[in-house]
C-alpha positions as CSV (number, residue, x, y, z in Angstrom):
1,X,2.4,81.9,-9.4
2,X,-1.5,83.0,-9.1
3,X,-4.3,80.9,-10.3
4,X,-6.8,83.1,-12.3
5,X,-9.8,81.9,-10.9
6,X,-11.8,82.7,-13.6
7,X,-10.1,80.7,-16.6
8,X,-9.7,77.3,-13.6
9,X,-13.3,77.3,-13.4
10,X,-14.2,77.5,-17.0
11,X,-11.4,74.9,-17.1
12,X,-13.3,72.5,-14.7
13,X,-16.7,73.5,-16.6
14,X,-15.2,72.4,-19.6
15,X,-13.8,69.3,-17.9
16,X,-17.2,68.3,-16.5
17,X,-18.7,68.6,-20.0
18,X,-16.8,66.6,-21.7
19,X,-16.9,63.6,-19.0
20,X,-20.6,64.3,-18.8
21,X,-20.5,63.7,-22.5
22,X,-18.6,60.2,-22.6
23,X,-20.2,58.4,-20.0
24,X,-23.6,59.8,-21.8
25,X,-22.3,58.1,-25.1
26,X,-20.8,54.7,-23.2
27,X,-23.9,54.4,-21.4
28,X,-26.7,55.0,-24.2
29,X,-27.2,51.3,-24.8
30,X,-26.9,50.1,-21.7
31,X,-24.9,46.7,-20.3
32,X,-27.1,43.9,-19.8
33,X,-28.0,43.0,-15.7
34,X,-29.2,39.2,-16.3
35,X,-27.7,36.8,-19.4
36,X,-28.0,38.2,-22.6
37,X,-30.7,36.7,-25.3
38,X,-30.3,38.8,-28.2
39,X,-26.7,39.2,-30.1
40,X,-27.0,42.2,-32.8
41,X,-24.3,42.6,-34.6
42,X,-22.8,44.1,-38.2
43,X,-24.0,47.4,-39.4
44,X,-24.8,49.0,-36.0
45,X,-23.3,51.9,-34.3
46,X,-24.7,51.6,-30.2
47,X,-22.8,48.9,-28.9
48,X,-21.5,47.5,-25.4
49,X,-19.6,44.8,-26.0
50,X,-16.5,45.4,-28.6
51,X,-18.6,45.7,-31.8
52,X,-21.7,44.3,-30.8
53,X,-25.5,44.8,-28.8
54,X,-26.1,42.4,-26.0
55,X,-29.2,42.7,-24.5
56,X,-31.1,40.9,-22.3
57,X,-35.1,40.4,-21.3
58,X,-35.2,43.7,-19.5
59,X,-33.5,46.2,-21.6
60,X,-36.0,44.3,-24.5
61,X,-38.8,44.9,-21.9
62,X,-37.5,48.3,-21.8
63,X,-38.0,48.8,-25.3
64,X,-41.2,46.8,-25.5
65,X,-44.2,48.8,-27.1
66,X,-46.1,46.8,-29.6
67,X,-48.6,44.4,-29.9
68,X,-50.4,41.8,-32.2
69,X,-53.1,40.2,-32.2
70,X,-53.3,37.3,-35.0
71,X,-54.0,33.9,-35.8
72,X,-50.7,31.6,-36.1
73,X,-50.1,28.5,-37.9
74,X,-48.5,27.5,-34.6
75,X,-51.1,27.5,-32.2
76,X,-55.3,26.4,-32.2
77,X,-56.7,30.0,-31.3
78,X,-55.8,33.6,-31.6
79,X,-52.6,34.9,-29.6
80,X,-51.6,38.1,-28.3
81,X,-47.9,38.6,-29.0
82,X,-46.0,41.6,-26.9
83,X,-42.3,42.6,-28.3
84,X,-40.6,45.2,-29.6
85,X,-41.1,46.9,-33.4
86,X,-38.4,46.5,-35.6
87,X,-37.8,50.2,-35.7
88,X,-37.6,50.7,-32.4
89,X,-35.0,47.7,-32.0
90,X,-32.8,48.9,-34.8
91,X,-33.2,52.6,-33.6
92,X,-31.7,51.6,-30.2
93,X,-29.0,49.7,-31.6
94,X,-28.1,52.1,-34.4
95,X,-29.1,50.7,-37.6
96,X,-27.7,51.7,-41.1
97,X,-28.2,48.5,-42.8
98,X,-30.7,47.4,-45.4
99,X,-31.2,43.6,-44.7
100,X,-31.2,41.5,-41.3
101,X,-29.9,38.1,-41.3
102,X,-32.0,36.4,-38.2
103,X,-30.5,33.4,-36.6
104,X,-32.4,31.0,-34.0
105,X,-30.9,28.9,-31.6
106,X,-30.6,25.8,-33.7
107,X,-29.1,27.8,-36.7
108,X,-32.1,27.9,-38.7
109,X,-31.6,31.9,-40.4
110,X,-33.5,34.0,-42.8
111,X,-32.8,37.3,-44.5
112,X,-35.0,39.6,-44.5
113,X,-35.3,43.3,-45.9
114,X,-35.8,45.7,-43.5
115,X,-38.8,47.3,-45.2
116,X,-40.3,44.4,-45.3
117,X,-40.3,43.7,-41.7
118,X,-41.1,47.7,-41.1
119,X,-44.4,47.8,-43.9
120,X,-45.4,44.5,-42.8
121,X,-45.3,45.8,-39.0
122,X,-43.4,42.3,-37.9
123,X,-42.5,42.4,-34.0
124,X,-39.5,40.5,-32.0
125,X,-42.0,38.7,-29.5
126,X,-40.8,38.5,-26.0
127,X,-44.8,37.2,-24.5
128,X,-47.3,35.2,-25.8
129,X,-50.5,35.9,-24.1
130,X,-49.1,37.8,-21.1
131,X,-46.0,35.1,-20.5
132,X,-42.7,35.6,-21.8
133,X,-41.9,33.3,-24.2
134,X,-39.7,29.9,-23.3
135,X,-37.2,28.5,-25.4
136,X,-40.3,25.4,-25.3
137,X,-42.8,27.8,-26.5
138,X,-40.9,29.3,-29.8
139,X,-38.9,31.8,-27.2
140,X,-37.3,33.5,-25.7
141,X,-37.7,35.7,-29.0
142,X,-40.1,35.4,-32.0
143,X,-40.2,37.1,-35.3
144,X,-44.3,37.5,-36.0
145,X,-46.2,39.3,-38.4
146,X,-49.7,39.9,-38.1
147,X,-50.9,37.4,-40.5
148,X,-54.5,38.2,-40.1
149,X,-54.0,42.3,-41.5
150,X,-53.2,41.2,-45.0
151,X,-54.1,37.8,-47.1
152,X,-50.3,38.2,-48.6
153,X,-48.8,37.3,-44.9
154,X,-50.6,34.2,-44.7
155,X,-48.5,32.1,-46.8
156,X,-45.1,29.7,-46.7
157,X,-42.5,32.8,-47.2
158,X,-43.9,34.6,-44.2
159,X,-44.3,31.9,-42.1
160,X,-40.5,30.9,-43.0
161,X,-39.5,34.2,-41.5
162,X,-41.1,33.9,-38.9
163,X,-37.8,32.7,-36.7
164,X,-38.7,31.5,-33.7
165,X,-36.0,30.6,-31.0
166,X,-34.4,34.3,-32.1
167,X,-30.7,34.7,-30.3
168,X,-28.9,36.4,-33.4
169,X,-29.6,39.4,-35.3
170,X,-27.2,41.0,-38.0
171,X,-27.6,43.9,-39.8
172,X,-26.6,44.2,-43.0
């Protein structure tokens, strides 16, 4: 029986779409290269590991675009913190919660809205003056507002969200 060329190519066209379109969608968030530092799980819809976001310095590096400048309770001069926004970092991992519920290495968590963190311009630090940030030094991630912008972030219920030690993040 004859092929009819025309209908196998549209056939393979099709085909090459829709693989095209699967890996595009497996591969949006990426898999981590080096040991993940970040967990984000719950209300997220980009993930690569069963139901949750692993990522590690680089693909936080990748995503990396905001600065502050402040003074910190933490250290004797001002500090130039490098990380990622909060929108950016939920954007990537496909957000649709309201609250985040950040957990640091030695359990210590907060909830926090989301607008909060967004209106308040709060970055996950990754560097601290140029350096990434060490598990010594408050890292490897660091939730920091910038306490110099407005009187209202220099105060005890900022600084107590400021989670230092960051490995957790769920959305909620």
């Amino acid at each position: 029986m004859p092929i009819n060329r025309r209908k196998f190519y549209a056939l393979c066209v099709l085909l090459a779409s829709m693989v095209f379109i699967v890996s595009a969608g497996a591969e949006e968030l990426g898999v981590p290269s080096e040991s993940p530092i970040l967990v984000v799980a719950g209300n997220i819809t980009n993930t690569n590991k069963g139901s949750r976001a692993l990522l590690d310095r680089r693909m936080l590096e990748m995503m990396s675009e905001a600065k502050i400048k402040t003074k910190t309770p933490w250290y004797t001069d001002e500090v130039e913190f490098e990380g990622v926004s909060f929108p950016r970092l939920l954007s990537e991992v496909g957000s649709t919660g309201e609250k985040l519920l950040i957990t640091a290495l030695d359990d210590y968590s907060v909830e926090i809205d989301i607008d909060d963190l967004v209106k308040n311009k709060a970055i996950l630090a990754l560097k601290r003056d140029g350096k990434n940030l060490s598990v010594s030094d408050k890292g490897p991630l660091f939730v920091v507002y910038p306490y110099d912008s407005k009187p209202e972030l220099k105060n005890e219920k900022y600084y107590a969200r400021s989670v230092w030690q960051v490995r957790r993040i769920e959305v909620r």
